[in-house]
N, C-alpha and C positions, 0 to 999 in steps of 0.2 A: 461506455460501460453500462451495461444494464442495469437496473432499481435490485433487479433482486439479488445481486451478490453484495448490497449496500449491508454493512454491520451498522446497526444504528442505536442501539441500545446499550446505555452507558452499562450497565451489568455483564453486556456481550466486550466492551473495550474494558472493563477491570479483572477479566477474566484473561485476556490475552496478555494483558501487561502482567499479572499475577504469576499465570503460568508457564507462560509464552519466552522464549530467547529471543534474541536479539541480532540484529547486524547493521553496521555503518558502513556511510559513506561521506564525502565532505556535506553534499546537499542532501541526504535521505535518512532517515535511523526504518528500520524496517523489523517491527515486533510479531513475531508467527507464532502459531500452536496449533497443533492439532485436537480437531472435535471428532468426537464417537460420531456425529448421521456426515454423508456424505455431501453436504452442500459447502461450497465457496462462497467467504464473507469477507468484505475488505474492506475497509476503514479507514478515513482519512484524518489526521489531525495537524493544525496550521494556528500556530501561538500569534499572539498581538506580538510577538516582537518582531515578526514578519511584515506586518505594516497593517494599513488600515482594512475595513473589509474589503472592500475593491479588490484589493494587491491577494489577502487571502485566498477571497475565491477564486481569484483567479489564477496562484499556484494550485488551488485545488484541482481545479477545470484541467489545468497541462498533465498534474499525474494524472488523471482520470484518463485522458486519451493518449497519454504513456503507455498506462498500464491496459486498456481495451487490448491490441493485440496480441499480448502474454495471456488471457486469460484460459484460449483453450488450452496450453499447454500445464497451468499450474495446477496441481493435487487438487483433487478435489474434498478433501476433507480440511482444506486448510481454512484456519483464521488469519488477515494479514491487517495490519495498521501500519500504513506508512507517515512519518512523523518529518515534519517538513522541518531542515535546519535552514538559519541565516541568506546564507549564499543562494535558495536558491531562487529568490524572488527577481537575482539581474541574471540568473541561468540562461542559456540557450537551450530551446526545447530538446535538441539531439542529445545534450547534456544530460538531460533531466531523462530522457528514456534509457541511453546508456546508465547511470546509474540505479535505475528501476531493475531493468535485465540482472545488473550487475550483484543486485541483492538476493533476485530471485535465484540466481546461481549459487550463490555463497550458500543462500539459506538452505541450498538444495530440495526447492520446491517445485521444479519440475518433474511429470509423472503421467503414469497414464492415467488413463479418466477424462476421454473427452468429453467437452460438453458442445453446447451448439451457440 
């Protein structure tokens, strides 16, 4: 995944949580909302109850190349935070992309607007 669809500004993650909905899954919670300019921002969050830093980043790293080949297909005005639960630190990576897929559909943020 690219640097620049990183959300990284805690004011851009209380904004999404604020105004943003929601959708679950066992291993994912997945927070969306739509912004006025057309750019995709995605955002990752991974609690200490998930394990040490190691284990963190490194569910971080599997969404990250989960979600790399959804991205041309997702809105582009979207904001997304996916929000790691429990389970998915002993996940299998197919797991964890099927549940990626499986939120972006729910949330129905698939759309046109490719990017490159």
């Amino acid at each position: 995944m690219k640097r620049c669809y990183s959300l990284k500004r805690n004011k851009e993650f209380r904004r999404v949580y604020r105004i943003g909905k929601s959708a679950g899954t066992r291993l994912l919670v997945l927070f969306y909302a739509n912004a006025p300019e057309p750019r995709l921002r995605i955002g990752f969050s991974v609690s200490k109850k998930i394990g040490n830093s190691v284990m963190r980043n490194r569910v971080k790293r599997r969404l990250r190349e989960a979600l790399t080949p959804e991205i041309p297909r997702i809105k582009s005005n979207a904001r997304l935070i996916f929000l790691a639960r429990e389970p998915i630190a002993q996940a299998e990576f197919s797991e964890i992309r099927r549940a990626v897929v499986r939120l972006l559909e729910k949330a129905d943020l698939y759309g046109s607007g490719a990017r490159e």
